[in-house]
C-alpha positions in Angstrom: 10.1 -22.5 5.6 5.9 -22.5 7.3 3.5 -22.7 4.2 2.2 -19.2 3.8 -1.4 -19.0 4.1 -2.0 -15.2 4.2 -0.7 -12.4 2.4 -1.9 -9.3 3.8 -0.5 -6.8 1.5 -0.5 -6.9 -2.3 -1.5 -4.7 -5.4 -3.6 -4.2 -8.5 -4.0 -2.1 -11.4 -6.5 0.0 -9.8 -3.4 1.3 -7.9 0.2 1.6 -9.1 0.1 -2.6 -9.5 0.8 -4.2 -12.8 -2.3 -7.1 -12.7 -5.9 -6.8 -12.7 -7.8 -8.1 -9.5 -8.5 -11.2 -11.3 -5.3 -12.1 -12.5 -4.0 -11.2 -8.7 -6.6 -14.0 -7.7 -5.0 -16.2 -10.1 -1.5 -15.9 -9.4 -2.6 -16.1 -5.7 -4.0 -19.2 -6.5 -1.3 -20.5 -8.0 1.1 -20.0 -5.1 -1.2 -21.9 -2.4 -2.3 -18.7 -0.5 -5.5 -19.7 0.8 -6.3 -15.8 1.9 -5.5 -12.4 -0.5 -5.9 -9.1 1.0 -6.2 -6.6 -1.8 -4.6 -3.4 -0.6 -4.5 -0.6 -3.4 -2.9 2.7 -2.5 -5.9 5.4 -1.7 -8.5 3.4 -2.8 -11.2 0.6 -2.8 -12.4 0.9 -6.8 -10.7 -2.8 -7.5 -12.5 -5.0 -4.4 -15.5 -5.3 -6.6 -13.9 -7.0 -9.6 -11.7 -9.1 -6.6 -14.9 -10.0 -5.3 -16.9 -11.1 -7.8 -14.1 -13.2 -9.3 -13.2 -14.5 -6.0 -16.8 -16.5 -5.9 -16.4 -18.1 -2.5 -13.6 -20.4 -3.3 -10.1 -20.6 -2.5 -8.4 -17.9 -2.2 -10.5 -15.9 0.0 -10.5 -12.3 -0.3 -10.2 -9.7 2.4 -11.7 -6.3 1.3 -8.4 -4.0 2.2 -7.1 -0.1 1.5 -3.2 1.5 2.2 -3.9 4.7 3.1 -1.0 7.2 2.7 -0.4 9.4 5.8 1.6 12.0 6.9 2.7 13.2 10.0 5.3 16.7 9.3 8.2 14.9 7.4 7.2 11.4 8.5 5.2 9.6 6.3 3.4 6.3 7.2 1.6 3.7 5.3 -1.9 2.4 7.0 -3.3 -1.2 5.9 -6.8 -1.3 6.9 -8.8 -5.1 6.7 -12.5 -6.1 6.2 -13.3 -2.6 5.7 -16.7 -2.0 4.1 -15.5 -0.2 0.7 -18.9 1.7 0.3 -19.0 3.6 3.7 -19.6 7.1 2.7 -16.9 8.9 4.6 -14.1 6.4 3.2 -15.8 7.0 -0.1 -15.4 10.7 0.5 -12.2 10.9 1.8 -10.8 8.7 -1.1 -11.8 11.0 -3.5 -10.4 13.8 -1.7 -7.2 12.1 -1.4 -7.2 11.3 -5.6 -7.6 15.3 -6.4 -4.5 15.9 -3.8 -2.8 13.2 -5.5 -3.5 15.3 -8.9 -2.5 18.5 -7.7 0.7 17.4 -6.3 1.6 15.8 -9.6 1.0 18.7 -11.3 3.2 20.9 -9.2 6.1 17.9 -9.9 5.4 18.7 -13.3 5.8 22.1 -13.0 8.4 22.0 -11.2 10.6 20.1 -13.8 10.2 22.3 -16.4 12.1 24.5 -14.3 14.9 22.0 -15.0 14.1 22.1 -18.7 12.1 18.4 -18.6 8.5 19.2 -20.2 5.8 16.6 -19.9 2.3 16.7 -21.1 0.4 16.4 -18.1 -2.6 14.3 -19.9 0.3 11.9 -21.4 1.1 11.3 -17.6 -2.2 10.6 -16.1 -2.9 8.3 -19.6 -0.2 6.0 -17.7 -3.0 5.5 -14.3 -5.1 2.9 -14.5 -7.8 4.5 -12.6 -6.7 8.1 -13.1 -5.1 7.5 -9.4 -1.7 8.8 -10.1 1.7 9.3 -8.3 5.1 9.7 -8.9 6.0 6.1 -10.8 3.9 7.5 -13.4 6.2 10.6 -13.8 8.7 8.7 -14.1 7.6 6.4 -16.6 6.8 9.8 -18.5 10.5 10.9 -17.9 11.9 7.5 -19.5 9.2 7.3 -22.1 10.2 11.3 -23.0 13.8 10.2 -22.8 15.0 12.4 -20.0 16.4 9.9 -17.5 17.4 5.9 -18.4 15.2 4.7 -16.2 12.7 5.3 -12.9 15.4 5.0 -10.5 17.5 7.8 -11.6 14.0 10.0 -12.1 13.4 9.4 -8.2 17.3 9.9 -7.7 17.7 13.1 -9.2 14.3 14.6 -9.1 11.5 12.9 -7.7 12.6 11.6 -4.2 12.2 12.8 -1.3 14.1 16.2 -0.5 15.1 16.2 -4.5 14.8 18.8 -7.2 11.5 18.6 -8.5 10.1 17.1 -4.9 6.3 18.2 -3.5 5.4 17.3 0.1 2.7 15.2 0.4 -0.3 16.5 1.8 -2.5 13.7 2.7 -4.7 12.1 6.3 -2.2 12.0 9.4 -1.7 8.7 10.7 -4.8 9.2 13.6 -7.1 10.5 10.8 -6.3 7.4 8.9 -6.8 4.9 11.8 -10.1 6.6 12.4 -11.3 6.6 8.8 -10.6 2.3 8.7 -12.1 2.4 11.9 -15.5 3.9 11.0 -15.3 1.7 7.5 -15.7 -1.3 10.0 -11.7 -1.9 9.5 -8.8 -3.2 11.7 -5.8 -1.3 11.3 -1.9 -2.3 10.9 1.4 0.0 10.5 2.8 -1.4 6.6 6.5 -1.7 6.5 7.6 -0.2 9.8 11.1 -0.9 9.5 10.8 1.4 5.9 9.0 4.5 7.4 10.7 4.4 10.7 7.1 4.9 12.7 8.7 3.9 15.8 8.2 6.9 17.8 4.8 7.4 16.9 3.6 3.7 17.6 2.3 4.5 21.5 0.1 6.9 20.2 -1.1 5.5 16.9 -2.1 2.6 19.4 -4.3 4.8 21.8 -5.8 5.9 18.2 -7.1 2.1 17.5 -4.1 0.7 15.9 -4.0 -3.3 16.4 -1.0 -4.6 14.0 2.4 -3.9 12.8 4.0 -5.8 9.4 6.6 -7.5 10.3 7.1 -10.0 7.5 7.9 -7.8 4.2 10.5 -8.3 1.4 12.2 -5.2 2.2 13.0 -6.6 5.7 15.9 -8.1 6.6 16.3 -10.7 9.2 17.1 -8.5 11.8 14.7 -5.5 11.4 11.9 -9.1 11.5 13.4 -9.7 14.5 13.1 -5.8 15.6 9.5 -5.8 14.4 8.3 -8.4 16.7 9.9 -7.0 19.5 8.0 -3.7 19.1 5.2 -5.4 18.1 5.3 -7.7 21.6 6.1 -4.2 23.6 3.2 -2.6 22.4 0.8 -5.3 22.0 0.4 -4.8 18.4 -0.4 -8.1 16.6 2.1 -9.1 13.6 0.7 -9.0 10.1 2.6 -9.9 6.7 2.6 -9.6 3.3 4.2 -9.5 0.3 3.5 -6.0 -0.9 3.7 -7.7 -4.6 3.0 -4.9 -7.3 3.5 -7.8 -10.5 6.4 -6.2 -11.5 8.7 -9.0 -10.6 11.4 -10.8 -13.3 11.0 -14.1 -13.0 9.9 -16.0 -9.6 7.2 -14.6 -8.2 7.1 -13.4 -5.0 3.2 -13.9 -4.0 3.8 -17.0 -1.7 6.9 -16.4 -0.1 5.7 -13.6 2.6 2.7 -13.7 4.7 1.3 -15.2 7.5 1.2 -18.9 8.6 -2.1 -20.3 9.1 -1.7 -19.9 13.3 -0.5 -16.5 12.9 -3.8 -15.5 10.6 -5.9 -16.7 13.1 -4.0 -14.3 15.5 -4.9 -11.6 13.2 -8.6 -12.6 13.4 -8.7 -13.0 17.1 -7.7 -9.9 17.2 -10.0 -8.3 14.5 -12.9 -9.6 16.3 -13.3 -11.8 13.1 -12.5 -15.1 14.2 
């Protein structure tokens, strides 16, 4: 197995991660990654911390954002690189996105007292970090309140997609995000393609200002890889990896072991205009 020097996808607190941006930093460290994208879910609030604690050395940090999209039923997941975390429409738009995020999880919450589960709604947003929260933290509430063993069987029966207590998300479509990581001075990728099933929409998004599609991501199997680099070849989209690592691993860690070579980082700044 190539040494991974790049993972382009991972974590923190200020999201739905389990480590704080310097302990990410750490653990990055300690796996030999010599570059650490930080890439919270709707928003930016934990690249300052990264920053500061990353101090020049090894690993080197690349300011990063997952933007959750929608377009109708399909929902795809944005990565967006060196952005500049204070540009004031990305600000804006951020905190847009964290009152949607609150209003959809109170209508979850509404709707499962309908099926006789009753949660205090505070108790639930005491489980964010960073008051940025989404349905894990519901379902942490559900275990905690004893309703369901355990947050699979919250998402199986209620929370997931089509299920009882589900809302639609209501967030940027995929052009709207690839324009708001464009103006932040960002390079866009598609995360986890062969998850979402973008496919269809990939022409387009790339007309938009998309540049990169993940292809190396645990929840890939060898064959979707191998599917991933074809599209990505067929569309001229350049492939980016990552280990999407949350820190809620048992065990082995999985920060090291998904990525980007070296070679195929520079690839990635080539394209970027950063190298």
């Amino acid at each position: 197995m190539s040494q991974i020097y790049a993972d382009l996808h991972t974590h923190s607190c200020f999201s739905d991660g389990q480590t704080t941006p310097e302990e990410l930093l750490l653990r990055a460290g300690f796996a030999g990654l010599s570059i650490i994208a930080l890439t919270d879910h709707d928003t930016v609030d934990g690249l300052q911390p990264l920053v500061a604690a990353a101090s020049g050395e090894t690993p080197q940090v690349v300011p990063g954002v997952e933007l959750s999209c929608t377009e109708g039923k399909q929902e795809i997941h944005l990565l967006g690189y060196w952005i500049d975390p204070e540009e004031k429409n990305l600000r804006s738009e951020l905190q847009r996105i964290r009152q949607a995020r609150v209003t959809r999880a109170e209508r979850i919450v509404d709707r499962l007292r309908d099926h006789q589960i009753v949660l205090d709604f505070d108790e639930v947003m005491g489980l964010t970090r960073n008051g940025l929260v989404g349905r894990p933290h519901i379902a942490e509430a559900m275990v905690r309140g004893g309703h369901v063993p355990d947050h699979h069987t919250a998402f199986r029966l209620y929370l997931g997609d089509g299920k009882r207590a589900a809302v639609p998300k209501e967030f940027l479509t995929p052009a709207e995000g690839i324009g708001l990581i464009r103006r932040a001075g960002g390079w866009v990728s598609v995360a986890h393609p062969a998850v979402t099933k973008p496919d269809a929409l990939l022409p387009r998004l790339k007309i938009e200002g998309l540049g990169g599609l993940e292809v190396w991501h645990p929840k890939h199997t060898t064959r979707e890889i191998e599917q991933c680099l074809a599209t990505s070849r067929s569309l001229d989209l350049v492939p980016t990896g990552g280990s999407d690592y949350h820190g809620l691993e048992a065990g082995a860690t999985i920060l090291g072991h998904y990525g980007l070579t070296e070679e195929r980082y520079q690839h990635v700044l080539l394209a970027a205009g950063r190298a």
